[in-house]
C-alpha positions in Angstrom: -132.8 -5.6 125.5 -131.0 -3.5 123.0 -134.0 -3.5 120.7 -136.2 -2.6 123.7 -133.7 0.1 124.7 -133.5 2.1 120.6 -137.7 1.8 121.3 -137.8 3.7 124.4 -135.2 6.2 123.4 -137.5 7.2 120.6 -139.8 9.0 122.2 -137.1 10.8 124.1 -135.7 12.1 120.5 -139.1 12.8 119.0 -139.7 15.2 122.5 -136.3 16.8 121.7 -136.9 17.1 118.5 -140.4 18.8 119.0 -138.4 21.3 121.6 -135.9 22.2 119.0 -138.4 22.8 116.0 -140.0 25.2 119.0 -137.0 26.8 120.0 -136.4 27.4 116.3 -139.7 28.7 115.6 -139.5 31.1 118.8 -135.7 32.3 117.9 -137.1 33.1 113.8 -140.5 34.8 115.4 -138.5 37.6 117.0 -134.9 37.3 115.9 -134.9 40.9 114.8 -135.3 41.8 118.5 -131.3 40.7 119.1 -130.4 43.6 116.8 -130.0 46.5 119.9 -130.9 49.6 117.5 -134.3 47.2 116.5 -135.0 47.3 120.0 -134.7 50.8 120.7 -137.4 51.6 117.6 -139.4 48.6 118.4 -140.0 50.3 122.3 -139.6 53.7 121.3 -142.9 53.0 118.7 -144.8 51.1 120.9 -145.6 53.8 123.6 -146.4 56.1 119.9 -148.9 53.7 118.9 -150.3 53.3 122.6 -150.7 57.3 122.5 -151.9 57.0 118.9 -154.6 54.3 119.9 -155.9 56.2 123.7 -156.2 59.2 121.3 -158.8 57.3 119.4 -160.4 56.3 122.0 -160.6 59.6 123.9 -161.7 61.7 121.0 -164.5 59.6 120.0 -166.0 59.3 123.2 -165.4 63.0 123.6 -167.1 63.9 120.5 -170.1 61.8 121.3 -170.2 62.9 124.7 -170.2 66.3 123.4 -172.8 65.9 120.0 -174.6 62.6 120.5 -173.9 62.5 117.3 -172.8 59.8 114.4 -172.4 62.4 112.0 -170.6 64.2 114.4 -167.9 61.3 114.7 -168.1 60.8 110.7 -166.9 64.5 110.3 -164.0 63.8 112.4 -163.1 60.8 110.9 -163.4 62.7 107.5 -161.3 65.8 108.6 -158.7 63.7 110.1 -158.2 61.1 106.8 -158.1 64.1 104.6 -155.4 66.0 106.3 -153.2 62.6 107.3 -153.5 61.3 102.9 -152.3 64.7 102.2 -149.3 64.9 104.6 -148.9 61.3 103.8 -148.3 61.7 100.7 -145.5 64.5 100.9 -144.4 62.7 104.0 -143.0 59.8 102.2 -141.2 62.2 99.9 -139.7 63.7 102.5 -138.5 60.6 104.5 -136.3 59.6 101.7 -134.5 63.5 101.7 -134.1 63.6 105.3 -133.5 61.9 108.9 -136.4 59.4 109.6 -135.9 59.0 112.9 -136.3 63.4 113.5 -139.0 63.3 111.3 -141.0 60.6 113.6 -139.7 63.0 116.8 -140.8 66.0 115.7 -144.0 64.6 114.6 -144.5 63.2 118.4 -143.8 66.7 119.3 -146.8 67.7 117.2 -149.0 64.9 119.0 -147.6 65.9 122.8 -148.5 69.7 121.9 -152.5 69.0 120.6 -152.8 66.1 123.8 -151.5 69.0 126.1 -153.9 71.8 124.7 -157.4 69.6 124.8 -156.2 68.3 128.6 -155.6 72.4 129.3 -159.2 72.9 127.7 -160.8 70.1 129.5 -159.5 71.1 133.0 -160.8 75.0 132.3 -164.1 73.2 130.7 -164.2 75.2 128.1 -163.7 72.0 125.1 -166.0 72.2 122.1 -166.5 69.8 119.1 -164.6 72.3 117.1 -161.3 72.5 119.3 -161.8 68.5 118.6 -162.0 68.7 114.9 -159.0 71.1 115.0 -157.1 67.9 117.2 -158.3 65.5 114.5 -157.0 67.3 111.8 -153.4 67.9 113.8 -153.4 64.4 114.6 -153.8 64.1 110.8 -151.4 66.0 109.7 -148.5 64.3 112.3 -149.6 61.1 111.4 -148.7 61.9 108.1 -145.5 62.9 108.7 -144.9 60.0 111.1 -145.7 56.8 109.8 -144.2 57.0 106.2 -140.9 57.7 108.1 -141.4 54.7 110.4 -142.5 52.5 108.1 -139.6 52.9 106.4 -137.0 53.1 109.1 -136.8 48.9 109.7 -135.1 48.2 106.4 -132.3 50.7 107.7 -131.9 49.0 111.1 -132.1 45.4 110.2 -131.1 45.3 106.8 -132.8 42.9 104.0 -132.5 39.2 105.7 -134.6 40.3 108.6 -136.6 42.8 106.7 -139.4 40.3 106.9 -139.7 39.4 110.1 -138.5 43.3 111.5 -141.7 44.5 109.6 -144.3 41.4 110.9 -142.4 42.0 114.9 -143.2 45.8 114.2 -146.9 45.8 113.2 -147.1 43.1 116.2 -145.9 45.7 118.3 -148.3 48.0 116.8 -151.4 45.7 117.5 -150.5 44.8 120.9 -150.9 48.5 121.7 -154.5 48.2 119.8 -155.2 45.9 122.5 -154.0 47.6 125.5 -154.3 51.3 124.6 -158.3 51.2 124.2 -158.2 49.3 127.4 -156.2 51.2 129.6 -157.4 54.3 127.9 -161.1 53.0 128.6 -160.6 52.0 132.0 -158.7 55.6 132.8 -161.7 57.5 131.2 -164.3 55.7 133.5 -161.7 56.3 136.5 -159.4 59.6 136.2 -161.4 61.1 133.6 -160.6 62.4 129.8 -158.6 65.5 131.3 -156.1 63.4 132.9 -156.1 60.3 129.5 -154.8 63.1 128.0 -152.2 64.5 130.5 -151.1 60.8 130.5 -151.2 60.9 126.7 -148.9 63.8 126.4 -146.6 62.3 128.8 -146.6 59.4 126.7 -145.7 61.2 123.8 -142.4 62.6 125.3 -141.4 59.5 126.4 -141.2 58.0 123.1 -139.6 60.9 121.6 -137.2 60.1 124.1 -136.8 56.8 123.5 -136.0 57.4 119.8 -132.8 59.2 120.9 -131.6 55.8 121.2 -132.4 55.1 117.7 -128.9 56.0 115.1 -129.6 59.1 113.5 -129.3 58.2 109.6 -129.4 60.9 106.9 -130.1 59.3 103.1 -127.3 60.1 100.8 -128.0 62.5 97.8 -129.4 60.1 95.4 -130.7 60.5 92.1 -134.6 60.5 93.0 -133.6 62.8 95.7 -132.9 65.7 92.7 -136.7 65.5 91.0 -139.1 67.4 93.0 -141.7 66.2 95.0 -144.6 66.3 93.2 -142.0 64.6 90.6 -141.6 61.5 93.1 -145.1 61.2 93.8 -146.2 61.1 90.1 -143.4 58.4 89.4 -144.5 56.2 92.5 -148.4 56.1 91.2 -147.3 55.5 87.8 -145.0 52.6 89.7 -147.8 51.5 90.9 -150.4 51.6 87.6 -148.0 49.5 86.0 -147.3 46.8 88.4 -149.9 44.4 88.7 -148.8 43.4 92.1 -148.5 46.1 94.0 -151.5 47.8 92.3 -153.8 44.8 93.1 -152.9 45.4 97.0 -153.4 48.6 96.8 -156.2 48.7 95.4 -157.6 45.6 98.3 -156.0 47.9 101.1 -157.9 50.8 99.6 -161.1 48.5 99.6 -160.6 47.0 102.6 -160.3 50.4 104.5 -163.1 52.5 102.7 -165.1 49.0 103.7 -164.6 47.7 106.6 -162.7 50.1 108.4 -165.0 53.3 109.4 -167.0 51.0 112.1 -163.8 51.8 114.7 -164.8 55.4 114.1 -168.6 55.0 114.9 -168.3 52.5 117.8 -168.2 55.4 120.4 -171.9 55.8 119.4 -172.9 51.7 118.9 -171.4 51.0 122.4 -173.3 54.2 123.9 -176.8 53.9 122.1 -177.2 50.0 121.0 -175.0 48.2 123.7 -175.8 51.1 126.5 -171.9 50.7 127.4 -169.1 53.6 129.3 -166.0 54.5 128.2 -164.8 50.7 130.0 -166.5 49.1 127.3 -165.9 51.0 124.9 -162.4 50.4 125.2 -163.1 46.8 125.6 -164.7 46.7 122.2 -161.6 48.5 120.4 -159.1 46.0 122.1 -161.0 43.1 120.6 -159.7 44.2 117.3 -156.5 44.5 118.3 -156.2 41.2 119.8 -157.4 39.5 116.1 -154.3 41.5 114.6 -151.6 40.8 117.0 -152.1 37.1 116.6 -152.2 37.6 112.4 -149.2 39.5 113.0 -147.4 36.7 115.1 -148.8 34.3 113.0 -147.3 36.2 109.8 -143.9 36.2 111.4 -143.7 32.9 111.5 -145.0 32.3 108.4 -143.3 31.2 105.4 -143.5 33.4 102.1 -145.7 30.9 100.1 -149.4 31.4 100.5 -149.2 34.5 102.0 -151.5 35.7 98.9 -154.4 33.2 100.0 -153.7 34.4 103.9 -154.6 37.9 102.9 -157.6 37.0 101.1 -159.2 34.6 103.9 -158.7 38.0 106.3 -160.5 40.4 104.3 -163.3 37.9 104.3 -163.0 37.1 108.0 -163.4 41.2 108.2 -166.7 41.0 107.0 -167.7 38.1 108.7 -166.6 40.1 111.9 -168.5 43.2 110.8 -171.4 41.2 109.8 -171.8 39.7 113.4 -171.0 43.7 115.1 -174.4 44.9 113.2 -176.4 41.9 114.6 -175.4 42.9 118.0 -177.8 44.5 121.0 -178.2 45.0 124.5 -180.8 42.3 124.9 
């Protein structure tokens, strides 16, 4: 009886068991979330990247609405990288001088002042492609002022032991607006129409700004790096990067990877219009597929232990062109 009772107690402790290793895993996937300033950014950033992600959405359709044109969407796509690498780069310069969190703010102001002018333009139906390229290159120039700042903000919240696991929550949050951005922004455009996507855009915009008032206010202490000049910081941080194997190697795959495999987001306002004879619905059906692949690397990243993480990146970039490779095959038939 006794040996009869340790057997069926066992799989009573293997269940428990199996509930705690969950529980673990669950509590380590988002454990940056029960720091309250975390919480704050991680909101406050994901209504910016919805905004950021209906934008893309919205122009591209616009532009092809407006041209027909893939070359049309290319230009856009080539005003709007231009502009954002060259704010970027004195963007991240300028985050380590000054407030983060006002940099991302004023940067959203930027974004909520271009959404407000192309909805004023659309409801006075007077929008061209060029008041579009000018929004690209606005958007550009924001984005390059935003995202080195917040980017940078987590390890100032959460501190290094949950560094890891703030940055994998964070770009979680950022795909998960990938998802549902294109498809609310897709299923407005079909509905309200672009003028109001971008009325709710700009309200968007302000909300987050708000949001971030919630976020502490830090200001970087006059540091050594802080005394070179700009163009001094940015020398020393390629150089950095030249002579570190590691970090060139990744940047030099990112680099790849988004020269590569990344432009198709740009053209699919055209491939859903002329090969899959979609609307704006599907088109924004077709961007949140892409964002539904991230979110679960990113959750699956968080959970992840460091090891292997090299191999992980590696199986992605050729799951990318996998991906891409089934996109061209694609057709209406």
């Amino acid at each position: 009886m006794r040996g009869g009772t340790r057997l069926d107690a066992q799989p009573e402790r293997a269940a428990a068991t199996s509930r705690l290793i969950g529980g673990l895993a669950s509590a380590r996937t988002f454990e940056s979330l029960r720091d309250r300033d975390f919480r704050w950014f991680f909101i406050a950033t994901l209504g910016l990247n919805a905004t950021m992600n209906m934008q893309l959405l919205a122009r591209g359709y616009l532009v092809f609405e407006l041209t027909g044109s893939y070359a049309a969407l290319g230009t856009m796509a080539l005003f709007l990288s231009v502009v954002m690498l060259g704010f970027s780069l004195y963007g991240g310069v300028l985050a380590d001088r000054s407030s983060k969190r006002v940099m991302v703010q004023l940067g959203e102001l930027g974004g909520a002042l271009t959404a407000a002018a192309v909805a004023v333009l659309l409801f006075m139906d007077q929008l061209r492609y060029e008041h579009l390229l000018i929004a690209a290159m606005a958007q550009g120039a924001t984005s390059g002022m935003i995202f080195p700042a917040l980017q940078s903000m987590p390890p100032e919240i959460v501190g290094p032991s949950r560094l890891q696991n703030a940055v994998s929550l964070n770009m979680a949050g950022m795909n998960s607006m990938r998802l549902l951005g294109p498809t609310l922004g897709g299923i407005l455009l079909a509905i309200i129409g672009a003028e109001w996507v971008y009325v709710l855009m700009t309200a968007l915009f302000v909300v987050s700004i708000v949001l971030f008032v919630r976020v502490p206010k830090r200001t970087p202490e006059p540091s050594q790096t802080s005394k070179r000049g700009g163009i001094g910081e940015i020398r020393e941080g390629v150089s950095y990067a030249l002579r570190t194997p590691t970090v060139f190697l990744l940047l030099a795959l990112s680099f790849v990877t988004s020269l590569l495999g990344m432009p198709y987001i740009r053209i699919l306002p055209g491939f859903v219009a002329d090969v899959l004879n979609g609307d704006a619905a599907q088109l924004g059906l077709m961007m949140s597929v892409a964002g539904l692949g991230s979110l679960v690397g990113a959750l699956a990243l968080a959970s992840l232990a460091p090891r292997g993480r090299g191999r992980l990146l590696l199986l992605s970039v050729a799951v990318t062109g996998l991906g891409l490779t089934a996109i061209s095959a694609s057709s209406n038939n």
